[in-house]
Each structure stands twice: as structure tokens, then as C-alpha cells.
Biopython code that builds the backbone (N, CA, C, O; Angstrom):
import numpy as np
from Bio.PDB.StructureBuilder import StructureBuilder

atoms = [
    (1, "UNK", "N", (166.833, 84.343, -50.491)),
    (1, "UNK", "CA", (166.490, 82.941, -50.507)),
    (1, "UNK", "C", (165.559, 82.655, -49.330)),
    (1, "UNK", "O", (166.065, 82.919, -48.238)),
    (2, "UNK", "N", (164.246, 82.150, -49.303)),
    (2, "UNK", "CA", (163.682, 81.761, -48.474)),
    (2, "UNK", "C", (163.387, 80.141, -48.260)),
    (2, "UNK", "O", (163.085, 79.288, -49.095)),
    (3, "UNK", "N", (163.581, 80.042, -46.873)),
    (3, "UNK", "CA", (164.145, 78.631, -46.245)),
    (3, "UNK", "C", (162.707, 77.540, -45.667)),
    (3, "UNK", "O", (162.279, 77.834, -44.551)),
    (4, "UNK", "N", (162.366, 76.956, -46.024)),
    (4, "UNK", "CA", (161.117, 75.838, -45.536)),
    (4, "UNK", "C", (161.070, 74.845, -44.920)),
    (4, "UNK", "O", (161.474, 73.848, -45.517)),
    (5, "UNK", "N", (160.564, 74.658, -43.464)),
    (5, "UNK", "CA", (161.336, 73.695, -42.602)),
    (5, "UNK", "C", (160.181, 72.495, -42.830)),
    (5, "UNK", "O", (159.069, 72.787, -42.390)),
    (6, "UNK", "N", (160.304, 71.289, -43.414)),
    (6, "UNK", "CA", (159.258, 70.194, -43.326)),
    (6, "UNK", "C", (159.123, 69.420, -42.175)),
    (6, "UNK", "O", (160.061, 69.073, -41.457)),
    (7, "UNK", "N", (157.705, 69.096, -41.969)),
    (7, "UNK", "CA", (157.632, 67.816, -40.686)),
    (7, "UNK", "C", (158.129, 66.890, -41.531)),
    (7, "UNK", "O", (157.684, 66.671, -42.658)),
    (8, "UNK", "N", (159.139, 66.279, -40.964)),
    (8, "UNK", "CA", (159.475, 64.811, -41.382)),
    (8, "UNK", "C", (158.704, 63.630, -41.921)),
    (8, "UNK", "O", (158.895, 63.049, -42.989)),
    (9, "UNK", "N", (157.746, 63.363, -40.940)),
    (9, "UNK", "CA", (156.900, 62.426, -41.319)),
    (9, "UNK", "C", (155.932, 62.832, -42.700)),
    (9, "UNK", "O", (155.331, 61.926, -43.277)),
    (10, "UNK", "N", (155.860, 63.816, -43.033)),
    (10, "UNK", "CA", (155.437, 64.241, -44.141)),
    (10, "UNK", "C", (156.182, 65.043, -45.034)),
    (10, "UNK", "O", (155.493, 65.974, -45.450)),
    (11, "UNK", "N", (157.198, 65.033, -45.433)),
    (11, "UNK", "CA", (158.411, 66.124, -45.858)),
    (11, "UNK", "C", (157.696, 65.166, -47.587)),
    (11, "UNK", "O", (157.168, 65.875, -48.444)),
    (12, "UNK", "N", (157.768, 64.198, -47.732)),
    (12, "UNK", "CA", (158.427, 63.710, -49.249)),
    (12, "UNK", "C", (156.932, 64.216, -49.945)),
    (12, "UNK", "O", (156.938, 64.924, -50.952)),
    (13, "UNK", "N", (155.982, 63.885, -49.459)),
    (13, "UNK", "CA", (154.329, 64.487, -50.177)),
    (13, "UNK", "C", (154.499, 66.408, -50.550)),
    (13, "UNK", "O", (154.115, 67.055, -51.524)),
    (14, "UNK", "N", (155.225, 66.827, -49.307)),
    (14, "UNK", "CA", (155.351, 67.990, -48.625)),
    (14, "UNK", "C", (156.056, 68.736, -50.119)),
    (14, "UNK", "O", (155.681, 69.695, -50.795)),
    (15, "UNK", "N", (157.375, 67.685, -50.259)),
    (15, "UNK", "CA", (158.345, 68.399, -51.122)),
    (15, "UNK", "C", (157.709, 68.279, -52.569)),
    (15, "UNK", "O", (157.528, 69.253, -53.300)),
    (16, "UNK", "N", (157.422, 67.101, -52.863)),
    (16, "UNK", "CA", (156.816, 67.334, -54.218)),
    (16, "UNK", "C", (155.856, 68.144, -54.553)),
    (16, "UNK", "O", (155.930, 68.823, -55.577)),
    (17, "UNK", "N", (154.839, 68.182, -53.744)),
    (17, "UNK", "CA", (153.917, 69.430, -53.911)),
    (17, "UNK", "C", (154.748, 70.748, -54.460)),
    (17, "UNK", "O", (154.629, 71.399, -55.498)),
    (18, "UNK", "N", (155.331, 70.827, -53.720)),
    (18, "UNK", "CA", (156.302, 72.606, -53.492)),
    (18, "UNK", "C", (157.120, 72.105, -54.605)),
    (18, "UNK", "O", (157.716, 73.169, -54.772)),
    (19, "UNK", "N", (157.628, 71.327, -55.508)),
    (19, "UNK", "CA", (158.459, 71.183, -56.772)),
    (19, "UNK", "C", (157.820, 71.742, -57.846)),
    (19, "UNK", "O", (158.226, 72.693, -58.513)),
    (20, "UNK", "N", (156.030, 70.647, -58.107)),
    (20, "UNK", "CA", (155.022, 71.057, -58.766)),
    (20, "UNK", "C", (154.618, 72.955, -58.879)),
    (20, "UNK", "O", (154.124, 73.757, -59.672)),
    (21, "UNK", "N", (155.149, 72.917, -57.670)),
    (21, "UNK", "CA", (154.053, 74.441, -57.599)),
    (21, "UNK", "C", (154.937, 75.507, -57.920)),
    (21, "UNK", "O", (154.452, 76.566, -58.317)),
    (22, "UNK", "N", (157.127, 75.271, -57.712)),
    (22, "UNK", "CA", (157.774, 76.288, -57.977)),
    (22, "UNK", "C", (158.789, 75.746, -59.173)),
    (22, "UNK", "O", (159.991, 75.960, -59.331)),
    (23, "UNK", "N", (157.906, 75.008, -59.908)),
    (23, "UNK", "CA", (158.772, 74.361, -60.869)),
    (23, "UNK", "C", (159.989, 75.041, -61.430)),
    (23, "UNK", "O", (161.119, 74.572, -61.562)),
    (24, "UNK", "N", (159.398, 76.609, -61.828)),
    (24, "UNK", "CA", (160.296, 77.987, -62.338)),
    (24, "UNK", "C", (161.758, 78.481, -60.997)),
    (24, "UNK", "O", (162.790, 79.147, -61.077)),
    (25, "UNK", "N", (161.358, 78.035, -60.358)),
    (25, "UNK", "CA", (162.621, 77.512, -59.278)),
    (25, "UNK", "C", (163.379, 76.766, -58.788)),
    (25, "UNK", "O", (162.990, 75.632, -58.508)),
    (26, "UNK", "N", (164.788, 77.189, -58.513)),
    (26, "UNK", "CA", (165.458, 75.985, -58.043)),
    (26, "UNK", "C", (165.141, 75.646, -56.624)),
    (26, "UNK", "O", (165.106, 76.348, -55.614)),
    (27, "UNK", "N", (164.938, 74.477, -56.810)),
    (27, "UNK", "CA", (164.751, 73.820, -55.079)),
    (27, "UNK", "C", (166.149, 73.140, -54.413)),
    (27, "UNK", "O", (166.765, 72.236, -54.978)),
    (28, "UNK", "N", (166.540, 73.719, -53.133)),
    (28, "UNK", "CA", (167.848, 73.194, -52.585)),
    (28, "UNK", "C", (167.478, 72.111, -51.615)),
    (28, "UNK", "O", (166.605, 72.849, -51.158)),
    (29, "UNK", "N", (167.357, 71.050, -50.904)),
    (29, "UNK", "CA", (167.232, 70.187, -49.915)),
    (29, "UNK", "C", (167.921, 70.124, -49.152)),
    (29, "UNK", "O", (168.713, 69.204, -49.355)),
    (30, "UNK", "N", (168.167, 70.873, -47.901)),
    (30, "UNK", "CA", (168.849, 70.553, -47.016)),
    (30, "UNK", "C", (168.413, 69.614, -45.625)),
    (30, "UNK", "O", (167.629, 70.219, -44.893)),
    (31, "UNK", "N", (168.740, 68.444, -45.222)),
    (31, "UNK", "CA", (168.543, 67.812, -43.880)),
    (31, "UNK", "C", (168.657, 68.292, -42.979)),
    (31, "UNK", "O", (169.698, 68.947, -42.923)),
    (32, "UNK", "N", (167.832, 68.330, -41.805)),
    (32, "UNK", "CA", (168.262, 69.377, -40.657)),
    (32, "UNK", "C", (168.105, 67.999, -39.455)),
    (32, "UNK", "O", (167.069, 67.338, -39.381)),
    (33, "UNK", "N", (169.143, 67.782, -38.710)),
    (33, "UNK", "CA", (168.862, 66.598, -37.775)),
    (33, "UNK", "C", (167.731, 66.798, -36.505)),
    (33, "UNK", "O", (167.500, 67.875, -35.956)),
    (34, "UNK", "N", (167.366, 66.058, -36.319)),
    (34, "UNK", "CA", (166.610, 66.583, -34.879)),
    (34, "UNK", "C", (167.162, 66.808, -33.630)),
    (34, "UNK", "O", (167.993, 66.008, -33.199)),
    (35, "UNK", "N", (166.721, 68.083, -32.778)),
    (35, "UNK", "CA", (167.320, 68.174, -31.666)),
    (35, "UNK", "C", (167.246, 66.415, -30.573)),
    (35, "UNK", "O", (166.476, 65.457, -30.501)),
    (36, "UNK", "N", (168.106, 66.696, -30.142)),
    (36, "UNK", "CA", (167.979, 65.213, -29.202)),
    (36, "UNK", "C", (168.379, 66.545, -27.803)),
    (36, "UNK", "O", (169.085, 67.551, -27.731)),
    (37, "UNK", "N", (167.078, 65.488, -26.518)),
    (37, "UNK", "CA", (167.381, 66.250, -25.367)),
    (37, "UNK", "C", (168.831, 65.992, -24.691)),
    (37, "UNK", "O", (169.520, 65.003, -24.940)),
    (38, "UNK", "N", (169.255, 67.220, -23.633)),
    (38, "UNK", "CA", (170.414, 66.722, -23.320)),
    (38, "UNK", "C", (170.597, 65.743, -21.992)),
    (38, "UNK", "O", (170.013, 65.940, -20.926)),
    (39, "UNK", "N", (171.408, 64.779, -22.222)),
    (39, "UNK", "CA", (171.684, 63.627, -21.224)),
    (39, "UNK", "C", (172.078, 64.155, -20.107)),
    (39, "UNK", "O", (172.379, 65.348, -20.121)),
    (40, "UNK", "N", (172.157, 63.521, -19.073)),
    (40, "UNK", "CA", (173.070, 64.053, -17.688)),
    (40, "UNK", "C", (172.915, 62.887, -17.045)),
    (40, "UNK", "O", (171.887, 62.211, -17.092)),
    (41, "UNK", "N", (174.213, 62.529, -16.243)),
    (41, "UNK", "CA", (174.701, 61.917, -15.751)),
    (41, "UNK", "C", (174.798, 61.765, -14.175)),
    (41, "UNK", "O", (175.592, 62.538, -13.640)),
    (42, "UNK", "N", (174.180, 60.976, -13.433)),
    (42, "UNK", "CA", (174.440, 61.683, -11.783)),
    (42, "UNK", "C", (174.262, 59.841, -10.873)),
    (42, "UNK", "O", (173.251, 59.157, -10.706)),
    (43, "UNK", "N", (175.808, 59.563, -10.453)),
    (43, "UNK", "CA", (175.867, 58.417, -9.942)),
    (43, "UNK", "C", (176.099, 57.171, -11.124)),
    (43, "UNK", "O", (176.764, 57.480, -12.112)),
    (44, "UNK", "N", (175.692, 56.125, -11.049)),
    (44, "UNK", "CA", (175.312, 55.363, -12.558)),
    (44, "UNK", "C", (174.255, 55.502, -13.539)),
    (44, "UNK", "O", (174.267, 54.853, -14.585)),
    (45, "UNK", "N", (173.363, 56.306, -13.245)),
    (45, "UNK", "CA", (171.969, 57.023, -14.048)),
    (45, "UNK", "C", (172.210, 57.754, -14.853)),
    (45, "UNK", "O", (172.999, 58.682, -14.676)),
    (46, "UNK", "N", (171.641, 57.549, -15.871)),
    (46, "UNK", "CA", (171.509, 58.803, -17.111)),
    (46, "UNK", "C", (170.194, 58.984, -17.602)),
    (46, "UNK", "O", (169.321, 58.159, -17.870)),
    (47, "UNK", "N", (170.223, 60.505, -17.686)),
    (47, "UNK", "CA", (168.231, 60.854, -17.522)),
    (47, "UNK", "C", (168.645, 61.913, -18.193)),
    (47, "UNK", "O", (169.805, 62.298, -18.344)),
    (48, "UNK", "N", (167.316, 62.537, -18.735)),
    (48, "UNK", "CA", (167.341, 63.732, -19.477)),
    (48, "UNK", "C", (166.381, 64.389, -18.634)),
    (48, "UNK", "O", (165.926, 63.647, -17.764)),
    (49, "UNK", "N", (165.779, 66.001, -18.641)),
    (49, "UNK", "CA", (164.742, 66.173, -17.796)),
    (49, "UNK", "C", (163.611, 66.848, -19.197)),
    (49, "UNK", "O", (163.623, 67.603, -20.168)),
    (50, "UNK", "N", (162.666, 65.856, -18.357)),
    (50, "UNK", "CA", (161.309, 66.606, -19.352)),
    (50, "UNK", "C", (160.699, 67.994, -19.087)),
    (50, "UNK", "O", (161.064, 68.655, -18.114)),
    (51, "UNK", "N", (159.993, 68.329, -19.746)),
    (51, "UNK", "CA", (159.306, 70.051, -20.155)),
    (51, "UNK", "C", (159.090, 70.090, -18.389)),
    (51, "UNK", "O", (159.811, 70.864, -17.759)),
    (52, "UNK", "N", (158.387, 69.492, -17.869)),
    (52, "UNK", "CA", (158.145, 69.856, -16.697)),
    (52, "UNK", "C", (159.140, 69.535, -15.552)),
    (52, "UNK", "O", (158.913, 69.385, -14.351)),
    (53, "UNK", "N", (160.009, 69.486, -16.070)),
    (53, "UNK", "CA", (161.457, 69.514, -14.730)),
    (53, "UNK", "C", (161.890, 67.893, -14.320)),
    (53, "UNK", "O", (162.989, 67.558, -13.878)),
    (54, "UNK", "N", (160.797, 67.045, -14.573)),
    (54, "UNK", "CA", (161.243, 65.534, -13.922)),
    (54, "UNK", "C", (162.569, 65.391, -14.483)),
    (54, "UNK", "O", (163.089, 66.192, -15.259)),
    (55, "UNK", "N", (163.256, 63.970, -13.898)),
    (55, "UNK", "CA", (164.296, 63.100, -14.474)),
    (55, "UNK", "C", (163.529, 62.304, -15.054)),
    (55, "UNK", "O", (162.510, 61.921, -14.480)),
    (56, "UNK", "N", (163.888, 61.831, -16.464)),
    (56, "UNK", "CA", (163.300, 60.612, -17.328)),
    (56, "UNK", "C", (164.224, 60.079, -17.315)),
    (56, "UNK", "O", (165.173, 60.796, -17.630)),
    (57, "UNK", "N", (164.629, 58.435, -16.942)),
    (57, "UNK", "CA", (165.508, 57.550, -16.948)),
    (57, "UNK", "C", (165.776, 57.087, -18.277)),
    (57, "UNK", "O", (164.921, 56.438, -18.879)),
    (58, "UNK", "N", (167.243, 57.452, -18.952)),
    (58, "UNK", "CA", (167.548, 57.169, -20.926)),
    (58, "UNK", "C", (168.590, 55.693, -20.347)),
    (58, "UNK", "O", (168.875, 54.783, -21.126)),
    (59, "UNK", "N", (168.958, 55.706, -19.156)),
    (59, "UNK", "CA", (169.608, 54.168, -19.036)),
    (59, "UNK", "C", (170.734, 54.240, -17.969)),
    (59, "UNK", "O", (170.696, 55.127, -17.116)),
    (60, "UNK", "N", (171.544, 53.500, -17.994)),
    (60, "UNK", "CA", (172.786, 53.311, -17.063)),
    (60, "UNK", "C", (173.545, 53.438, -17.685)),
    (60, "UNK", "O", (173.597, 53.385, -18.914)),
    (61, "UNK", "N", (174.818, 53.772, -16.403)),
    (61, "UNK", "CA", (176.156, 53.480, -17.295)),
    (61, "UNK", "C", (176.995, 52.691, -17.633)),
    (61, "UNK", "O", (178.067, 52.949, -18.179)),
    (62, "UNK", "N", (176.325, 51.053, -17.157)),
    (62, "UNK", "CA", (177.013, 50.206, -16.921)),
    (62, "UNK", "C", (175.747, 49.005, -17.077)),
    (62, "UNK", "O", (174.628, 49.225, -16.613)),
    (63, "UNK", "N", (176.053, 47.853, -17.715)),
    (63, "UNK", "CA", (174.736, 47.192, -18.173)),
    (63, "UNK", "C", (173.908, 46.155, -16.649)),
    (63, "UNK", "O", (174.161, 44.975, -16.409)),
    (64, "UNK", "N", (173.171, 46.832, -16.048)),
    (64, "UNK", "CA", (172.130, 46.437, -14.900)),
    (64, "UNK", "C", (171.692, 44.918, -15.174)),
    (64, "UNK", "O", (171.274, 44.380, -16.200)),
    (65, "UNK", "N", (171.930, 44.436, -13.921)),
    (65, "UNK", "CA", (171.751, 43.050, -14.262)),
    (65, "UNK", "C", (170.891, 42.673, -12.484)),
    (65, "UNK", "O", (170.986, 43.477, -11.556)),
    (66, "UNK", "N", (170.206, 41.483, -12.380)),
    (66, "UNK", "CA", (169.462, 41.249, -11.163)),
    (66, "UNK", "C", (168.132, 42.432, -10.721)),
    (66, "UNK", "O", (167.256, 42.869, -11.467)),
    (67, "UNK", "N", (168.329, 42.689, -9.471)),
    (67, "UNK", "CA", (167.457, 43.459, -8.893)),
    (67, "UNK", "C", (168.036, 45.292, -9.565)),
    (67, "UNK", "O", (169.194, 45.674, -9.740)),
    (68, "UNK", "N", (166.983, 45.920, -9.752)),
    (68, "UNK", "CA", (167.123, 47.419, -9.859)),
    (68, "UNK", "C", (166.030, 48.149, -9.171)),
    (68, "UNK", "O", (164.800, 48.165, -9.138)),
    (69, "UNK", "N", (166.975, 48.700, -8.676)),
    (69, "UNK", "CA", (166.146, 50.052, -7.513)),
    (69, "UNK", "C", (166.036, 51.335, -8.250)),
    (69, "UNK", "O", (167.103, 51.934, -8.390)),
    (70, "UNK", "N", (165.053, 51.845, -8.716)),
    (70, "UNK", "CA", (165.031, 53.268, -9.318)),
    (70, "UNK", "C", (164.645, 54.063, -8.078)),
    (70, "UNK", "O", (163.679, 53.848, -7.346)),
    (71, "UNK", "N", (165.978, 55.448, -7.915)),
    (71, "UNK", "CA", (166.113, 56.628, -6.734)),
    (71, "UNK", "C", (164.549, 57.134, -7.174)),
    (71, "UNK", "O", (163.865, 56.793, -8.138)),
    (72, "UNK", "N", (164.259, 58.107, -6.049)),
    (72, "UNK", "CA", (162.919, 58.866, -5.777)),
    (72, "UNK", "C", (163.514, 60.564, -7.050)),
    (72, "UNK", "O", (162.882, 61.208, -7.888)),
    (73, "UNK", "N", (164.306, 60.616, -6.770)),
    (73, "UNK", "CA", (164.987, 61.552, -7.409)),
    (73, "UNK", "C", (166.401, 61.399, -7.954)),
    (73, "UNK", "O", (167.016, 60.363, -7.702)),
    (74, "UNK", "N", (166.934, 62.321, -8.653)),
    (74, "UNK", "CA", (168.137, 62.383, -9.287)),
    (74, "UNK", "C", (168.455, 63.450, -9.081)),
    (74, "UNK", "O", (167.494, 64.203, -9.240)),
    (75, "UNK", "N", (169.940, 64.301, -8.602)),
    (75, "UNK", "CA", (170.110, 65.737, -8.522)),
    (75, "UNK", "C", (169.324, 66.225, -8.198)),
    (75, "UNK", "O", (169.213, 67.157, -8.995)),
    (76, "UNK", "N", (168.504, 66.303, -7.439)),
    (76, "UNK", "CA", (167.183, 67.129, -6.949)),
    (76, "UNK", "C", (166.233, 67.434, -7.878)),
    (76, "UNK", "O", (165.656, 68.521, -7.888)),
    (77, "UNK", "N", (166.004, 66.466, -8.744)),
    (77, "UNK", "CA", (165.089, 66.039, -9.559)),
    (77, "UNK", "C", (164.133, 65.028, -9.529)),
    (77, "UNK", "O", (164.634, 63.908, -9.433)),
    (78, "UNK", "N", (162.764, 65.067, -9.586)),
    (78, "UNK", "CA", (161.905, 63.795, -9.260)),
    (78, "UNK", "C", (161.828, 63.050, -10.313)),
    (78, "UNK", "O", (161.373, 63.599, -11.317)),
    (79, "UNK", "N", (162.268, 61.492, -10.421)),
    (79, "UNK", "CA", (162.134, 60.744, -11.303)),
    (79, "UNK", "C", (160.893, 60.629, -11.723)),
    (79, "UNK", "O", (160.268, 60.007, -10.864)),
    (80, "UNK", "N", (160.179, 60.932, -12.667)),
    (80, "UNK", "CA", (159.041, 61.054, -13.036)),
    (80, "UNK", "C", (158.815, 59.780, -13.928)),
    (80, "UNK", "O", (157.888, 59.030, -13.621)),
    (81, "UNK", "N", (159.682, 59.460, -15.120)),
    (81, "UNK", "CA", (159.424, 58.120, -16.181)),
    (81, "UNK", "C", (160.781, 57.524, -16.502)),
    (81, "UNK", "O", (161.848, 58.031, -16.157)),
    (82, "UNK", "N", (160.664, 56.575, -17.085)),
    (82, "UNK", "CA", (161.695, 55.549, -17.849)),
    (82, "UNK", "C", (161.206, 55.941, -19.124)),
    (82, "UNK", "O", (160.018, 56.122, -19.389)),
    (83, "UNK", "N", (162.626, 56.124, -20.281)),
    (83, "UNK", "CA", (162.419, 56.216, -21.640)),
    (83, "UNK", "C", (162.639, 54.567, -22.033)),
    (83, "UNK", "O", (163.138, 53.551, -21.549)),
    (84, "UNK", "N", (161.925, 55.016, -23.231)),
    (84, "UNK", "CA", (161.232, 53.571, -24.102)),
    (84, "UNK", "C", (162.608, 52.765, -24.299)),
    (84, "UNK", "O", (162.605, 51.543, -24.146)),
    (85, "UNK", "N", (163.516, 53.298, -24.562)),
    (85, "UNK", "CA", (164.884, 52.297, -24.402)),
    (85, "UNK", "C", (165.802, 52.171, -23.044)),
    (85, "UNK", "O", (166.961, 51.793, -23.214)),
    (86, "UNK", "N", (165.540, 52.346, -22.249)),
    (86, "UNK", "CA", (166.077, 52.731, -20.911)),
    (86, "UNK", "C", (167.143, 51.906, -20.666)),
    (86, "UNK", "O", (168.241, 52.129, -20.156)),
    (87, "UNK", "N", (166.475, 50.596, -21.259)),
    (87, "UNK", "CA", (167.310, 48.923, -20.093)),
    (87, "UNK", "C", (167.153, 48.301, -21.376)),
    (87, "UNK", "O", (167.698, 47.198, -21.347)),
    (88, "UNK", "N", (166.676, 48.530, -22.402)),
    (88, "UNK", "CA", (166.924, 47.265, -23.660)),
    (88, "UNK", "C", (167.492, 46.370, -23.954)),
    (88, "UNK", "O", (166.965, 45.526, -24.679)),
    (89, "UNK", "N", (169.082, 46.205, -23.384)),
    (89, "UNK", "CA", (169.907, 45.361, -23.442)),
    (89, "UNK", "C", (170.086, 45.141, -22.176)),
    (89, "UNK", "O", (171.252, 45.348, -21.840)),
    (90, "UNK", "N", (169.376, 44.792, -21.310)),
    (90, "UNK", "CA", (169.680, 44.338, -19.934)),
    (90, "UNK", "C", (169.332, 43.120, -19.071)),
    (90, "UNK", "O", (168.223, 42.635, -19.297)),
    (91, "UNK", "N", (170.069, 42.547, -18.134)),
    (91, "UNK", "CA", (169.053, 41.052, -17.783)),
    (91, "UNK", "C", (168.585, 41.398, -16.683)),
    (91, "UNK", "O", (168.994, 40.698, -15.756)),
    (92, "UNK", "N", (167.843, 42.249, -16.385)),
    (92, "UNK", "CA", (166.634, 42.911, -15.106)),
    (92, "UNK", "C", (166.145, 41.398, -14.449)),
    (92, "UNK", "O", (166.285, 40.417, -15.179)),
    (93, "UNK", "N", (165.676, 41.242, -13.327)),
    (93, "UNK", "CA", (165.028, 40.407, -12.682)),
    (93, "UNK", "C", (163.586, 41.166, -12.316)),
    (93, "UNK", "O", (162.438, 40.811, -12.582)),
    (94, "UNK", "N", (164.070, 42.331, -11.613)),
    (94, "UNK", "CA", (163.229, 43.137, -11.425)),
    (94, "UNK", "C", (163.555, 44.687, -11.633)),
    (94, "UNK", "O", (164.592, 45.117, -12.139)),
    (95, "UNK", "N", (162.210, 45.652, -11.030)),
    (95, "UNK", "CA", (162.555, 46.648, -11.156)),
    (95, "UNK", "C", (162.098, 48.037, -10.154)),
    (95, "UNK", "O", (161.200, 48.747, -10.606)),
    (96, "UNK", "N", (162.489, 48.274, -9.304)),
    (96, "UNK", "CA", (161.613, 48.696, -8.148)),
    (96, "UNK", "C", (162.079, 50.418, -7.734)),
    (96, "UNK", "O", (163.088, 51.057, -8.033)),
    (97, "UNK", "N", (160.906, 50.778, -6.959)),
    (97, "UNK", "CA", (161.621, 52.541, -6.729)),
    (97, "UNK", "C", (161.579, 52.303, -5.513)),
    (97, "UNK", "O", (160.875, 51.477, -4.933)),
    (98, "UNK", "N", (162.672, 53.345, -4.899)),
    (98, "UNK", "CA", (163.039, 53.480, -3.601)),
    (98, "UNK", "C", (162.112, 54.857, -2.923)),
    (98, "UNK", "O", (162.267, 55.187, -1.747)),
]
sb = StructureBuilder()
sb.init_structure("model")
sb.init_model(0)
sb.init_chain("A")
sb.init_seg("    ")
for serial, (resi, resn, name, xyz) in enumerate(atoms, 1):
    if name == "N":
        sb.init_residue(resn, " ", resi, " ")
    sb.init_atom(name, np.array(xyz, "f"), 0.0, 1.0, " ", f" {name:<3s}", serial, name[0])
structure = sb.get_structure()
């Protein structure tokens, strides 16, 4: 049995093509989830680290409210970015690095 991994964003064009073309075959569909990076935890921060070693800030552990100080680092990691949901549900005033 040989196995065909689709890009997502194009899987459904992807799959019908490959139906058309192995009609004389059965086609199985299996979902494969996407890796998600792994979280880590250090103080009230939760960051994942990107390809190049930074901390990317994924949020708190506790919902941030008023002034926020983002550390220079995390675990001896340089905070490099904030992910796109970081603080979404939060009432920030501000947001500042130390």
C-alpha cells in the first residue's frame, strides 16, 4: 500500500485529481493532525522556541491585566517574538520589555 501525504490547503483539488486518475483503485483517506510546537513553561510565561533557538511568547498563565513587562529572555533563551494569539483575551494597558 502506498501512502500520500497532501498540503492541506490544497488536499480537496489534490484528492480528486488522484480519484480521477486511480479510479481502478481503492482510495483510503486518512487525516493526519498537524504537528503543534512544544509549549514550555518558565515563571508565568509560556513560549515555544523557534527554528533559531528564540523564546516566542504563546501567552500567560494567568490572564495579564494593566502594565506588562516582557523578560529579555526566558530560561536562557532570548525572547525574540509574541505569537499572533499571545494576550487575545487580555485587558493590557500596555506592553513593554525589560
Amino acid at each position: 500500500m502506498a501512502k500520500l501525504i497532501l498540503n492541506s490547503d490544497t488536499a480537496a483539488g489534490q484528492l480528486e485529481e488522484l480519484k480521477r486518475e486511480l479510479s481502478h483503485c481503492e482510495i483510503v483517506v486518512e487525516a493526519v493532525p498537524e504537528a503543534k510546537p512544544e509549549t514550555f513553561e518558565s515563571g508565568k510565561w509560556k513560549y515555544r522556541l523557534s527554528e533559531e533557538g528564540g523564546a516566542v511568547l504563546e501567552g500567560y498563565t494567568e490572564k495579564p491585566r494593566g502594565k506588562l513587562q516582557i523578560p529579555a529572555e526566558l530560561d536562557g533563551h532570548a525572547v525574540t517574538g509574541i505569537g499572533d494569539r499571545a494576550f487575545i483575551s487580555s485587558d493590557l494597558k500596555s506592553i513593554t520589555r525589560t
